[in-house]
MARBA-3410 file (N, C-alpha, C, O; in Angstrom, 1 decimal):
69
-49.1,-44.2,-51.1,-47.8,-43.7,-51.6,-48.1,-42.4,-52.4,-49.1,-42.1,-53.0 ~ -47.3,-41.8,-52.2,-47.4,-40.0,-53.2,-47.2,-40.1,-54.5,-46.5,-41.0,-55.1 ~ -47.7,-39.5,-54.8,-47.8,-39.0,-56.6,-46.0,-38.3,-56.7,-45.6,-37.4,-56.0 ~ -45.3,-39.1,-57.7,-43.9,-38.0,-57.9,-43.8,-37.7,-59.0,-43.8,-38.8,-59.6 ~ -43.7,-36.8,-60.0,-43.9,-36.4,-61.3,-42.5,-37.0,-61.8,-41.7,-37.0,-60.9
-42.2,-37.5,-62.8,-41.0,-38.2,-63.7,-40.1,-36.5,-62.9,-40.4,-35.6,-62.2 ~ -38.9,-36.9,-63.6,-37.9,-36.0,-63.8,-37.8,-35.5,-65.0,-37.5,-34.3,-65.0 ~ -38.1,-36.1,-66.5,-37.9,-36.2,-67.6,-38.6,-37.6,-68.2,-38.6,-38.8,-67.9 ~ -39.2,-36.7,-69.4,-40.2,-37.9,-70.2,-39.4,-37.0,-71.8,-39.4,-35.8,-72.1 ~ -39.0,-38.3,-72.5,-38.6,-37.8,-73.8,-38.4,-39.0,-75.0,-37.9,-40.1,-74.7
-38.8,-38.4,-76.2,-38.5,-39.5,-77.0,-36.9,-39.8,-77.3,-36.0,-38.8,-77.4 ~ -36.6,-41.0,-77.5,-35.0,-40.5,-78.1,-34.7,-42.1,-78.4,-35.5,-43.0,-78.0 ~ -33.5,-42.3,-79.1,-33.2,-43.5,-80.1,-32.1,-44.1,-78.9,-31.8,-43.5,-77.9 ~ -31.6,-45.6,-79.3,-30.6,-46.1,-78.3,-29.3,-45.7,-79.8,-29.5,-45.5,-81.0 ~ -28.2,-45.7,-79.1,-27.1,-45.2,-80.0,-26.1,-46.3,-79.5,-25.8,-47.1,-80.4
-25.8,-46.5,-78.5,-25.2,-48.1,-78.5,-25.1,-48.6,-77.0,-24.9,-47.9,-76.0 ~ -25.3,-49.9,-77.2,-25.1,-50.9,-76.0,-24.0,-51.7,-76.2,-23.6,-52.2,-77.2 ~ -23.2,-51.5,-74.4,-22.1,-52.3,-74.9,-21.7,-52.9,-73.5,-22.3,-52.1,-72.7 ~ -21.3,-53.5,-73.0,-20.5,-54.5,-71.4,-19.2,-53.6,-71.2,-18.8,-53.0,-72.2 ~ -18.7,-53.6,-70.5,-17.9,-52.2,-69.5,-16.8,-53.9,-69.0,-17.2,-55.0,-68.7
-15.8,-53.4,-69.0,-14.5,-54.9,-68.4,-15.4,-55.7,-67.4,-15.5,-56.9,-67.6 ~ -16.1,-55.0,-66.1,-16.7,-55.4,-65.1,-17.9,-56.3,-65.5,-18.5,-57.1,-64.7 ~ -18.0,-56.1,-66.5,-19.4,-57.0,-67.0,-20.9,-56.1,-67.1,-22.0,-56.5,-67.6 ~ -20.6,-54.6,-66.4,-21.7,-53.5,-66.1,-22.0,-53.3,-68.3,-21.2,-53.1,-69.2 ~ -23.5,-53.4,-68.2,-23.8,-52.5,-69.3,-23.8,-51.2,-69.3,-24.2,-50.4,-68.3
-23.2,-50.8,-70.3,-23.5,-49.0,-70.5,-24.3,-49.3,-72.2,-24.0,-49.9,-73.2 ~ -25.9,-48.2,-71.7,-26.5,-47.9,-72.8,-26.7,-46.1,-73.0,-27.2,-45.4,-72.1 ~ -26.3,-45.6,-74.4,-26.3,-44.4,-74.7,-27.6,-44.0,-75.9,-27.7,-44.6,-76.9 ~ -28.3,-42.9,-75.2,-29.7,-43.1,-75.8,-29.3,-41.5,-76.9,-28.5,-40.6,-76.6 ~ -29.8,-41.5,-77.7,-29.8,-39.9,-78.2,-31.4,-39.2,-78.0,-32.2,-40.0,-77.5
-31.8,-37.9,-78.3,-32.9,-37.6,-78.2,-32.9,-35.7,-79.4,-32.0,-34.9,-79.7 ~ -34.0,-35.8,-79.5,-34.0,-34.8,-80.3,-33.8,-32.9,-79.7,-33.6,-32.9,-78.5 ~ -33.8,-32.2,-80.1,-33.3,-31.1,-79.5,-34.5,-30.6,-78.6,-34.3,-29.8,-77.7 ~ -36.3,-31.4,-78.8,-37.2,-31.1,-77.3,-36.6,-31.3,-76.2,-37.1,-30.7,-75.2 ~ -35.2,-32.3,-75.8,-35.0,-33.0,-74.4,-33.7,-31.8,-73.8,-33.3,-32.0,-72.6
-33.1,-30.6,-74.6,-32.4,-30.1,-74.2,-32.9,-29.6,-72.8,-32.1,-29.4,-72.0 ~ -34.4,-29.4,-72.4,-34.7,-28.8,-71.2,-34.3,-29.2,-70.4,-34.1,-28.5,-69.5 ~ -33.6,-30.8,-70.2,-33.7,-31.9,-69.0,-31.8,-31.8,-69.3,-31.0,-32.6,-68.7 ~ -31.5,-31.1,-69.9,-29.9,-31.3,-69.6,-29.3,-30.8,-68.4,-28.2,-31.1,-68.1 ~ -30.3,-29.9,-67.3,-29.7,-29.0,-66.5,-30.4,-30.8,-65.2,-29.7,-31.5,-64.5
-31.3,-30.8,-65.4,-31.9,-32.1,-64.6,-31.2,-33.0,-65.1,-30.4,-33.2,-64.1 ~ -30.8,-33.8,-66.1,-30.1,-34.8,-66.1,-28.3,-35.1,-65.7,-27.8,-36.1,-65.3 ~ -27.7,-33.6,-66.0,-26.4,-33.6,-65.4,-26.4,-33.7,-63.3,-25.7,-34.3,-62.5 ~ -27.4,-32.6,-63.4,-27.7,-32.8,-61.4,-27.9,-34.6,-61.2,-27.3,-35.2,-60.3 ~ -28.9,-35.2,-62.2,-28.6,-36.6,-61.5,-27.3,-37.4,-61.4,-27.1,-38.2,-60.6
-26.3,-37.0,-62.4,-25.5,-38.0,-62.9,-24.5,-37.5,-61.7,-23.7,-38.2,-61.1 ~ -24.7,-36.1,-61.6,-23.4,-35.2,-60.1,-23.8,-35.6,-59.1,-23.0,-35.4,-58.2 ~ -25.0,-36.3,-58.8,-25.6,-36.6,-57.4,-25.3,-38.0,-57.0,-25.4,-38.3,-55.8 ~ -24.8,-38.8,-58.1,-24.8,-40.3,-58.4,-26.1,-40.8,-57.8,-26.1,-41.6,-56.9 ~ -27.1,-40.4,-58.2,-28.8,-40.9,-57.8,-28.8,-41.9,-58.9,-28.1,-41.8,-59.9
-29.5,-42.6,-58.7,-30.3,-43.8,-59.0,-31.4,-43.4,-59.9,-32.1,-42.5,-59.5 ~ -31.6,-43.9,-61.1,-33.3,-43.7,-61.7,-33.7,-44.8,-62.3,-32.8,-45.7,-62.7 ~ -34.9,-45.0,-62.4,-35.7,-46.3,-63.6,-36.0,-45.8,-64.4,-36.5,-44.6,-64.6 ~ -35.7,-46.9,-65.4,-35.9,-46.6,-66.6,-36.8,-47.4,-67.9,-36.4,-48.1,-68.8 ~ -37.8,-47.2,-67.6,-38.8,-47.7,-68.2,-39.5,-47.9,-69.5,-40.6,-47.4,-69.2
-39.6,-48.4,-70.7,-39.0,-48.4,-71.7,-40.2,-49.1,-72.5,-40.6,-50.2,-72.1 ~ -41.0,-48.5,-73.8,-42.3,-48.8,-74.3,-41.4,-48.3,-75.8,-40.3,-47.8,-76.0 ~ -42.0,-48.6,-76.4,-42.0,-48.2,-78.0,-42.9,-46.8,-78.0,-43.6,-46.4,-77.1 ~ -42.6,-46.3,-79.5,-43.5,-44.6,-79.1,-45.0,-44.9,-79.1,-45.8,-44.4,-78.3 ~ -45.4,-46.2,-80.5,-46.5,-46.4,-80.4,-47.2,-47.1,-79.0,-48.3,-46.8,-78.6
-46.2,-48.0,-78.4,-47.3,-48.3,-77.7,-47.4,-47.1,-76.5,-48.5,-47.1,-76.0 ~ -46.7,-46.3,-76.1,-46.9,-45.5,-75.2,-47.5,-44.2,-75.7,-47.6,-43.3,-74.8 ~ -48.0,-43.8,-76.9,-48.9,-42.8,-77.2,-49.9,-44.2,-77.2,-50.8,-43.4,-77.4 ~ -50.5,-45.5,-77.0,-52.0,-46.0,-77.2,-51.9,-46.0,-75.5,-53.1,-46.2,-75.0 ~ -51.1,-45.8,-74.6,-51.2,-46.0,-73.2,-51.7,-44.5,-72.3,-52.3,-44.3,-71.2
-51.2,-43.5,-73.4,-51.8,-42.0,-73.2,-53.4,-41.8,-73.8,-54.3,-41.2,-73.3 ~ -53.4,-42.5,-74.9,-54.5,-42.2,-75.1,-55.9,-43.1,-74.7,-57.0,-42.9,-75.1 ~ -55.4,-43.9,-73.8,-56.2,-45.0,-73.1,-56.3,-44.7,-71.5,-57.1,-45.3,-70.7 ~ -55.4,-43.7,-71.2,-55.4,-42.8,-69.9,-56.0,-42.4,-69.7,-56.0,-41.7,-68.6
END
């Protein structure tokens, strides 16, 4: 399988989780002003209606998973 680089890797807080009538979750994350780069990338996904994973560590444990890389 190919190597595919993320789209966007960034820290940022959850701001709220909530159920949509349908029963669908909607979760809204915030992030600090480093993630402004991925705004031109993250609007193209949301216009594409593409699909992403979303994969989800605490900072610490994902700075001990970088430095264990």
């Amino acid at each position: 399988m190919a190597s595919v680089d993320p789209l966007a890797i960034f820290d940022a807080e959850i701001v709220r989780v909530k159920t949509l009538i349908d029963g669908s979750p909607r979760f809204e994350f915030g992030a600090g002003e480093d993630a402004n780069k991925y705004l031109s990338v993250m609007a193209n996904v949301q216009a594409s209606n593409m699909l992403v994973k979303v994969i989800i560590y605490t900072l610490d444990d994902w700075e001990a998973l970088e430095r264990n890389n």
